[in-house]
Backbone atoms as SQL, in Angstrom:
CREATE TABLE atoms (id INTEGER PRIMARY KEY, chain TEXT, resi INTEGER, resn TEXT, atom TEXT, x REAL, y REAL, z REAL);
INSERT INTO atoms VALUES
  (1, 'A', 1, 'UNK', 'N', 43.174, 3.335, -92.535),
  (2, 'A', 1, 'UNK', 'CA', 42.744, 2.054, -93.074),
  (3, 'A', 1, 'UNK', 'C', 42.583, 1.054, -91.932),
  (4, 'A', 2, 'UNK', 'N', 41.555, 0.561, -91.852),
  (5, 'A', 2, 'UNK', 'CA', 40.951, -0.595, -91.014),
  (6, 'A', 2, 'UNK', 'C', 42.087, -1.777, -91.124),
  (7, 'A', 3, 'UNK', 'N', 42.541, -2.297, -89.944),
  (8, 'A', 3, 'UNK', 'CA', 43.462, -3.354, -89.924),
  (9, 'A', 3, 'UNK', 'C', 42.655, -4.988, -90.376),
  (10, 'A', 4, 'UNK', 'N', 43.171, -5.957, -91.036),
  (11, 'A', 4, 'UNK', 'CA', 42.426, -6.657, -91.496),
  (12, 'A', 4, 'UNK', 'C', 42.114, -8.023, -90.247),
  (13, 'A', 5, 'UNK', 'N', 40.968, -8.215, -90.199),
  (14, 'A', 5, 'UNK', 'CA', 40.001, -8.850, -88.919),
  (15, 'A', 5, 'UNK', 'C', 40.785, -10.225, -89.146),
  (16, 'A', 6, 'UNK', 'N', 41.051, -11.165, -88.026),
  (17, 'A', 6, 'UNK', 'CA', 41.619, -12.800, -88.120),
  (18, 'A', 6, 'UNK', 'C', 40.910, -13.268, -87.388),
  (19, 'A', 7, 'UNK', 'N', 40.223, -15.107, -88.061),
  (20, 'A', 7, 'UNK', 'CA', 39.393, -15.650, -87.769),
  (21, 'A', 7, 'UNK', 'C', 39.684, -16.698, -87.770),
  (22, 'A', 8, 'UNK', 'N', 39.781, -17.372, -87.036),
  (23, 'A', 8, 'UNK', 'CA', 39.922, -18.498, -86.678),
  (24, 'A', 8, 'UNK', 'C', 38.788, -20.033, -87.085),
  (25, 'A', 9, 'UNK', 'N', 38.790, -20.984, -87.650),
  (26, 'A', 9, 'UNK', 'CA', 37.900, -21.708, -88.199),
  (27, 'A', 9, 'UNK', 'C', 37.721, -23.158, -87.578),
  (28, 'A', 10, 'UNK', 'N', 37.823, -23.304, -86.418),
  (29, 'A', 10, 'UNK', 'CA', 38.118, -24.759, -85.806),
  (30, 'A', 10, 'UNK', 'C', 37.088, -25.864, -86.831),
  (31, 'A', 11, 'UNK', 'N', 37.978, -26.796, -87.412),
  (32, 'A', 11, 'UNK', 'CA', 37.272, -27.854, -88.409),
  (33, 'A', 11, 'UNK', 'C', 37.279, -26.489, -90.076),
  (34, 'A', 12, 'UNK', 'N', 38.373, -25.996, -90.023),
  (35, 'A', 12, 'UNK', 'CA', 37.949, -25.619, -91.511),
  (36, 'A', 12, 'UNK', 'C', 37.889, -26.711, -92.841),
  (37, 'A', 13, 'UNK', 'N', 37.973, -28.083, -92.528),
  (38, 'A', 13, 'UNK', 'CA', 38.437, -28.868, -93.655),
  (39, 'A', 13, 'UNK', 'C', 36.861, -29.532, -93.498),
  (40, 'A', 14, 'UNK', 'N', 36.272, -29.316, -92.882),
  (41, 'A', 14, 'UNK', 'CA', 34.746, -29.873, -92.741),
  (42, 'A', 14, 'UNK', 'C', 34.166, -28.971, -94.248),
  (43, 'A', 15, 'UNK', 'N', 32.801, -29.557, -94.170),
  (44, 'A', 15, 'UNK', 'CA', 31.981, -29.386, -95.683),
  (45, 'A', 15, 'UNK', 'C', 31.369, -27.724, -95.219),
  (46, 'A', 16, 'UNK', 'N', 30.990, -27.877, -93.840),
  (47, 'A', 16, 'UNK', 'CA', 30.579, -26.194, -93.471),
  (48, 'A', 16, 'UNK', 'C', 31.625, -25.585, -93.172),
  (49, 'A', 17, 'UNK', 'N', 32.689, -25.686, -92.553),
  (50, 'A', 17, 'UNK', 'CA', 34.233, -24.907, -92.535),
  (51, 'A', 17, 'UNK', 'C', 34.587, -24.502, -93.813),
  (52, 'A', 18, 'UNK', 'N', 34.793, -25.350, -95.036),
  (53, 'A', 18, 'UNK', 'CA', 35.697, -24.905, -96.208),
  (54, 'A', 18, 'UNK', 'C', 34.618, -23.990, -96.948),
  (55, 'A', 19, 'UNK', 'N', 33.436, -24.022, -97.175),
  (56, 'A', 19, 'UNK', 'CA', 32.463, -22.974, -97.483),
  (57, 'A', 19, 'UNK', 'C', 32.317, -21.130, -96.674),
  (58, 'A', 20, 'UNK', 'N', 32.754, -21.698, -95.602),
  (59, 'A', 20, 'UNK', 'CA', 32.844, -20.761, -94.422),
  (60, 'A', 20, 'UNK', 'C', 34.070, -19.958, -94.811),
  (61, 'A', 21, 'UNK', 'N', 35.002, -20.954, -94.563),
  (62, 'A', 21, 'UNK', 'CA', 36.109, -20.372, -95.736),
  (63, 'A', 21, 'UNK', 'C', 36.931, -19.655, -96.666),
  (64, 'A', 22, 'UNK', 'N', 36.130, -19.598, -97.581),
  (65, 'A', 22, 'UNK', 'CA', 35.588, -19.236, -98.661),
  (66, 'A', 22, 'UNK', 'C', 34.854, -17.959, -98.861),
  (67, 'A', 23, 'UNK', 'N', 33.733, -17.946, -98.045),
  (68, 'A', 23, 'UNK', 'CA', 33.210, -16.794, -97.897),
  (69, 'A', 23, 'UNK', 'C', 33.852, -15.732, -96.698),
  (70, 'A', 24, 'UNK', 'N', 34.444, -15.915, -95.891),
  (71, 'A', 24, 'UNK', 'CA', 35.408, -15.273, -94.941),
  (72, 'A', 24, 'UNK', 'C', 36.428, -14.784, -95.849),
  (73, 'A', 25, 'UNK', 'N', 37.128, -15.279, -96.648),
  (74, 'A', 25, 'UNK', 'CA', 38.207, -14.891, -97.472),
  (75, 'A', 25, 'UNK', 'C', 38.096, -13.833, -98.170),
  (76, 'A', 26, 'UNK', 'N', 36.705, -13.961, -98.892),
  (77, 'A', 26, 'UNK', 'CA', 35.903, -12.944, -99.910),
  (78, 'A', 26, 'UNK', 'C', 35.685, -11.824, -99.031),
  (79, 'A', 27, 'UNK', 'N', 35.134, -11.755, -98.059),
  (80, 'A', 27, 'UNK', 'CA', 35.180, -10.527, -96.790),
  (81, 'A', 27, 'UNK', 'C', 36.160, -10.128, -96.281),
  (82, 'A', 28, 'UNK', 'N', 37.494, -10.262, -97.191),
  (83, 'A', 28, 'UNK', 'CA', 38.629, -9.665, -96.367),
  (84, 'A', 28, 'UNK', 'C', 39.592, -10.214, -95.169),
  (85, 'A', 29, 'UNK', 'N', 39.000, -11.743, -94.294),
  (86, 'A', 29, 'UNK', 'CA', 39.440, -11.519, -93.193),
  (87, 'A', 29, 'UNK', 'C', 41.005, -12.356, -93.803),
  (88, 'A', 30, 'UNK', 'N', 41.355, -12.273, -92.916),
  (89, 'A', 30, 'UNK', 'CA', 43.205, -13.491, -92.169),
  (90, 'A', 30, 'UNK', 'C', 42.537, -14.702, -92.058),
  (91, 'A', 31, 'UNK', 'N', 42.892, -15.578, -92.705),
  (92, 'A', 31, 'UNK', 'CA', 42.018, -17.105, -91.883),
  (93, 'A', 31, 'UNK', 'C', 43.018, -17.892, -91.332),
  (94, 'A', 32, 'UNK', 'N', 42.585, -18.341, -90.434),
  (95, 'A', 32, 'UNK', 'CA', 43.496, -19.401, -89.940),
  (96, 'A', 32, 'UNK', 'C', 42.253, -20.885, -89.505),
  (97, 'A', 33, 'UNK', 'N', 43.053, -21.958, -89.757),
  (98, 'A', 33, 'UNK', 'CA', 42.162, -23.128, -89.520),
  (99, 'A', 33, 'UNK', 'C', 42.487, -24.513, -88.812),
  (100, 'A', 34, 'UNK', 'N', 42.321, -25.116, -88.175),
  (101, 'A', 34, 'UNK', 'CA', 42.382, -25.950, -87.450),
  (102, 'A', 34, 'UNK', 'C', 42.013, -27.553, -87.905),
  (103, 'A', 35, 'UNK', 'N', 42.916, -28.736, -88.306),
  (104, 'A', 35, 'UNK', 'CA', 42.531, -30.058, -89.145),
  (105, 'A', 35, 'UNK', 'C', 43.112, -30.822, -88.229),
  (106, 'A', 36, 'UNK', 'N', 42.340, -32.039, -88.251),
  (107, 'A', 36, 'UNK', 'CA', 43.214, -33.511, -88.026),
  (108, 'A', 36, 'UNK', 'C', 43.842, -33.969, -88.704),
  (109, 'A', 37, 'UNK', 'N', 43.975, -33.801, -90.164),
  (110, 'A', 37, 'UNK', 'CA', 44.129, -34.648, -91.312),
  (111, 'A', 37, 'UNK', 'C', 45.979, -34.082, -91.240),
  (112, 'A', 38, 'UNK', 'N', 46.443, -34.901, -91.192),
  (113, 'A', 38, 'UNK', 'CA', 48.140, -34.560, -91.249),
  (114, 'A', 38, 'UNK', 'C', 48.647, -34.197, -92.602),
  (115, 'A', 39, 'UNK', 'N', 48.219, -34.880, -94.161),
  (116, 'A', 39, 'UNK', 'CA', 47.989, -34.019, -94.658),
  (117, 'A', 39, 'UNK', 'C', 47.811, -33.176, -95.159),
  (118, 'A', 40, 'UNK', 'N', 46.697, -32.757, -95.054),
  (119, 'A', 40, 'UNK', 'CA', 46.322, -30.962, -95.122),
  (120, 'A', 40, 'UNK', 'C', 47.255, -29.864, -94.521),
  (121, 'A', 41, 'UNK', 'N', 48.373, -30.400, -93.445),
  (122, 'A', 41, 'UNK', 'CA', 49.164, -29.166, -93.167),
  (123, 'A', 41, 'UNK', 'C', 49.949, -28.901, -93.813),
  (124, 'A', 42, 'UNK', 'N', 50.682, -29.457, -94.724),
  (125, 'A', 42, 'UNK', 'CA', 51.647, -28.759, -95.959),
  (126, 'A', 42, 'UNK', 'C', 51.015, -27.949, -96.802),
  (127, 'A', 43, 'UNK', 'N', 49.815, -28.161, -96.643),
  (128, 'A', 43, 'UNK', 'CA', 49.121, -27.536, -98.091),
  (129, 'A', 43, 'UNK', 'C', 48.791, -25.794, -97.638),
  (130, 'A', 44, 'UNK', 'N', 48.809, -25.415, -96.608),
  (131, 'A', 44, 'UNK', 'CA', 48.257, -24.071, -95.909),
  (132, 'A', 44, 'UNK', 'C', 48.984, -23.692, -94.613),
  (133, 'A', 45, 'UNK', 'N', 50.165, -22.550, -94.740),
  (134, 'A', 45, 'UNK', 'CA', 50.732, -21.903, -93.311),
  (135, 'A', 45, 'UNK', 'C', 49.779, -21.737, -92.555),
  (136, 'A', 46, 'UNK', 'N', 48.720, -21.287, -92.506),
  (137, 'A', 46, 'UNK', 'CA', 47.448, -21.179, -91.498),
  (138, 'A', 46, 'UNK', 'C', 47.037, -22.625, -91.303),
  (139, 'A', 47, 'UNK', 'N', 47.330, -23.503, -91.345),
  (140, 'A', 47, 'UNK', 'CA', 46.578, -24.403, -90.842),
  (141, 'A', 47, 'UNK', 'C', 47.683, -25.115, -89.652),
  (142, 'A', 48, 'UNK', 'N', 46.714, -25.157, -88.488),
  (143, 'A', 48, 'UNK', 'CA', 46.714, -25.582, -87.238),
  (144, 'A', 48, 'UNK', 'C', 46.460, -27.117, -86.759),
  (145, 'A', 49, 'UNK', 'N', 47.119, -28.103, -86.385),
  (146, 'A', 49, 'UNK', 'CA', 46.834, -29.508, -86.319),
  (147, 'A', 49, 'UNK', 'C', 45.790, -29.423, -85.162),
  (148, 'A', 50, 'UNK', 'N', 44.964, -29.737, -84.752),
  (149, 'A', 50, 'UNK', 'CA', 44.295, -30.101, -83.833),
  (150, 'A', 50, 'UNK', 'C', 43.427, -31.483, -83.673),
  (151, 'A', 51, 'UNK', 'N', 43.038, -32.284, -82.923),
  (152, 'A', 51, 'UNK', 'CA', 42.054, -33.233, -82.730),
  (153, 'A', 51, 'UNK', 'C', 41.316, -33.259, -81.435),
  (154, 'A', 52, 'UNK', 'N', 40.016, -32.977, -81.528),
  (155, 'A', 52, 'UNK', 'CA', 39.610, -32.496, -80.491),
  (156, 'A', 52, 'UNK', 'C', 38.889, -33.685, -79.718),
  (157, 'A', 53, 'UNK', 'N', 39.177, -35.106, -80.047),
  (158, 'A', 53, 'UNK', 'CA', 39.408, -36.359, -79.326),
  (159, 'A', 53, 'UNK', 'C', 40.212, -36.524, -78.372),
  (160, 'A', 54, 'UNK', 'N', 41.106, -35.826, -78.370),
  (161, 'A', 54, 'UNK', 'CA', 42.360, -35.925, -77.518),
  (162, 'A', 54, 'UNK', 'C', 42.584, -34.537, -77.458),
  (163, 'A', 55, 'UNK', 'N', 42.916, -33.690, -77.684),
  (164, 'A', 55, 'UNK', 'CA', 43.619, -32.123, -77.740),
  (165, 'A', 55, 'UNK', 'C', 42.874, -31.350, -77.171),
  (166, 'A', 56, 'UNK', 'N', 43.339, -29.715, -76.508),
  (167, 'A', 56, 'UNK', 'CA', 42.526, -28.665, -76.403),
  (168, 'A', 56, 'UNK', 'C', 43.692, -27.709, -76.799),
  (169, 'A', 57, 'UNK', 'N', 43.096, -26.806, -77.639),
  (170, 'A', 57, 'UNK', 'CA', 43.771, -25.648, -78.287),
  (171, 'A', 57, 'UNK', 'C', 44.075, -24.301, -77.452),
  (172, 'A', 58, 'UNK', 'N', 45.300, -24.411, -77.299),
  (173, 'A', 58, 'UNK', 'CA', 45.710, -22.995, -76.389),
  (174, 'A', 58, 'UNK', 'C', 46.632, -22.425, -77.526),
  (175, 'A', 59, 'UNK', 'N', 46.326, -20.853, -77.826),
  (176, 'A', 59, 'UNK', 'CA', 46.819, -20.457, -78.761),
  (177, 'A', 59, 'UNK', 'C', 47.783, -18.589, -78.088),
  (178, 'A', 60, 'UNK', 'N', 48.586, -18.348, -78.481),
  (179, 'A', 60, 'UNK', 'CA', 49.595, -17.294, -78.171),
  (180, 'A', 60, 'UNK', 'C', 48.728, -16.280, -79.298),
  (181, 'A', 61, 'UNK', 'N', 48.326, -16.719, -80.229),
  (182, 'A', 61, 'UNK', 'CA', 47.675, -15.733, -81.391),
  (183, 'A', 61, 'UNK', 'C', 46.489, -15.289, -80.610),
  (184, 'A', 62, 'UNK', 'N', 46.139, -14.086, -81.308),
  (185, 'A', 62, 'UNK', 'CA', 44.674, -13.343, -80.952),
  (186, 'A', 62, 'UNK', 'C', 44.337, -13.534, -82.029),
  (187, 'A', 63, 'UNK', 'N', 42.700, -13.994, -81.629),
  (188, 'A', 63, 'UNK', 'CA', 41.494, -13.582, -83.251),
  (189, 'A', 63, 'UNK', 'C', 40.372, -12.483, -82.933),
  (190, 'A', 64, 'UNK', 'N', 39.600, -11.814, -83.940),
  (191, 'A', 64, 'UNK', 'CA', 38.982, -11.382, -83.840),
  (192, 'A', 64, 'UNK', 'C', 37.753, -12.464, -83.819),
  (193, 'A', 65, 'UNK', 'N', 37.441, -13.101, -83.999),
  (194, 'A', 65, 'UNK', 'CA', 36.537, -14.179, -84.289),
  (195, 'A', 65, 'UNK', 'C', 36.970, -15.564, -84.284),
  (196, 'A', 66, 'UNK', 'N', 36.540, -16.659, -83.775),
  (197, 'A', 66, 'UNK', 'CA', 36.783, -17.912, -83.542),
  (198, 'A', 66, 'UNK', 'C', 35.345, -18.781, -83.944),
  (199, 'A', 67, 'UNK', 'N', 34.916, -19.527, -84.896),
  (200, 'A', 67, 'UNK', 'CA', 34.155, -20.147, -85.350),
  (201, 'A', 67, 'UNK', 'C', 34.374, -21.988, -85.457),
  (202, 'A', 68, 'UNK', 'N', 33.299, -22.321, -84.575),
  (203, 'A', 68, 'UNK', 'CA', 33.627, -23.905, -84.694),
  (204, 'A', 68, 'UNK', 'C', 32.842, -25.167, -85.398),
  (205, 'A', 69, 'UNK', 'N', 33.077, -25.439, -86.267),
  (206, 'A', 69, 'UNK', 'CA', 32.846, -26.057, -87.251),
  (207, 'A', 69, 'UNK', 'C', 32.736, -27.833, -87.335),
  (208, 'A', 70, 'UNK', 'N', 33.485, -28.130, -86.024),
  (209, 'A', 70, 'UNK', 'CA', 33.837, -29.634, -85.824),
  (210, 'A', 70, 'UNK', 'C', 33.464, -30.257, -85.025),
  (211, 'A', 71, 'UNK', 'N', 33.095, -31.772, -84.903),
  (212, 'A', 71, 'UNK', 'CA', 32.305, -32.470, -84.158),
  (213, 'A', 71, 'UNK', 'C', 32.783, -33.606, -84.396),
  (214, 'A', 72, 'UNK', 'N', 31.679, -34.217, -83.797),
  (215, 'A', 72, 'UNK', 'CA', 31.988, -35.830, -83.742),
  (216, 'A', 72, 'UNK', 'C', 30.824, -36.550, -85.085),
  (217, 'A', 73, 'UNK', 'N', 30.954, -36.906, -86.090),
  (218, 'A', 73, 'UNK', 'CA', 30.017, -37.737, -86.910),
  (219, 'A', 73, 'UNK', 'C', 29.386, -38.914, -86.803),
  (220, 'A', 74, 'UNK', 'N', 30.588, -39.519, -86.579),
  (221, 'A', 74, 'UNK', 'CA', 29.900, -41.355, -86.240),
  (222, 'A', 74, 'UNK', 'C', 28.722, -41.158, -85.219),
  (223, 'A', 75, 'UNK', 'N', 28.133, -41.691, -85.664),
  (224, 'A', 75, 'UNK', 'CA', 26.584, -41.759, -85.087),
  (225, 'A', 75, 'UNK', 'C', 26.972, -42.916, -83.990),
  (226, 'A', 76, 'UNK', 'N', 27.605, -44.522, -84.732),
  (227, 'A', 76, 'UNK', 'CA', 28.309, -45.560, -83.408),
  (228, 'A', 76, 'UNK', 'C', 28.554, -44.910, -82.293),
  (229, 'A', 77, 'UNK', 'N', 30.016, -44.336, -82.581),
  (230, 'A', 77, 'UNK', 'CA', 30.653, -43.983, -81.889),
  (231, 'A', 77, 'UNK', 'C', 30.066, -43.274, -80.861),
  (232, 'A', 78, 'UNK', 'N', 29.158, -41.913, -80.788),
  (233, 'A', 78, 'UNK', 'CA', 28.262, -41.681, -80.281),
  (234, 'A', 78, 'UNK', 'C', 27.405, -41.868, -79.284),
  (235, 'A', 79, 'UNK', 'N', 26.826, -42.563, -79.670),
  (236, 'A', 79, 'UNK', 'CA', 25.868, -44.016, -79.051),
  (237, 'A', 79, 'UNK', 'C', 26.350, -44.718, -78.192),
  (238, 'A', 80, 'UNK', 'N', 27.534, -45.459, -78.489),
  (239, 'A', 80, 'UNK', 'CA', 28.088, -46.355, -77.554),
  (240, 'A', 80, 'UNK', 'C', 29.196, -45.200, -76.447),
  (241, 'A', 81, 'UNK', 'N', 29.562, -43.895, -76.786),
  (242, 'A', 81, 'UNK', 'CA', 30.349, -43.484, -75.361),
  (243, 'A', 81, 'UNK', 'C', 29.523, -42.584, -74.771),
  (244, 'A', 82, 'UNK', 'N', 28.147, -42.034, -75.611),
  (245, 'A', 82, 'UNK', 'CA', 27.432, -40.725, -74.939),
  (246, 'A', 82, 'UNK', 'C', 26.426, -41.260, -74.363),
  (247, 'A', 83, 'UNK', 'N', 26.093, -42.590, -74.678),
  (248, 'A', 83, 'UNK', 'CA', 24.374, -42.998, -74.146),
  (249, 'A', 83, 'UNK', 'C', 24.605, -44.009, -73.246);
């Protein structure tokens, strides 16, 4: 029996992460996911605090897959530190 695949979801609480999700789950894999929202971490042992404003994720776990889902939205914000 095939050992079951773990995937990692950086931004799973995003609108394309929790769909992603969702359908990863249905395929069998381990999910694990990555939020800012403080939160959301009681609600799920797989979920990982991260903010990738400030943070970089060094992890002791192996995935078979790592998918990133998260960004920056504010269009302001944006504008005024990228341009």
């Amino acid at each position: 029996m095939e050992a079951t695949k773990k995937c990692l979801i950086i931004g799973v609480d995003s609108q394309i992460g929790s769909y992603l999700n969702q359908y990863l789950k249905r395929m069998g894999y381990q999910l694990f996911g990555t939020t800012r929202r403080i939160d959301s971490l009681k609600k799920s042992k797989n979920l990982i605090y991260l903010d990738l404003s400030k943070d970089f994720y060094n992890s002791s776990e192996n995935f078979d897959l790592a998918i990133v889902c998260a960004g920056v939205t504010d269009i302001n914000f944006c504008e005024k530190t990228f341009l």
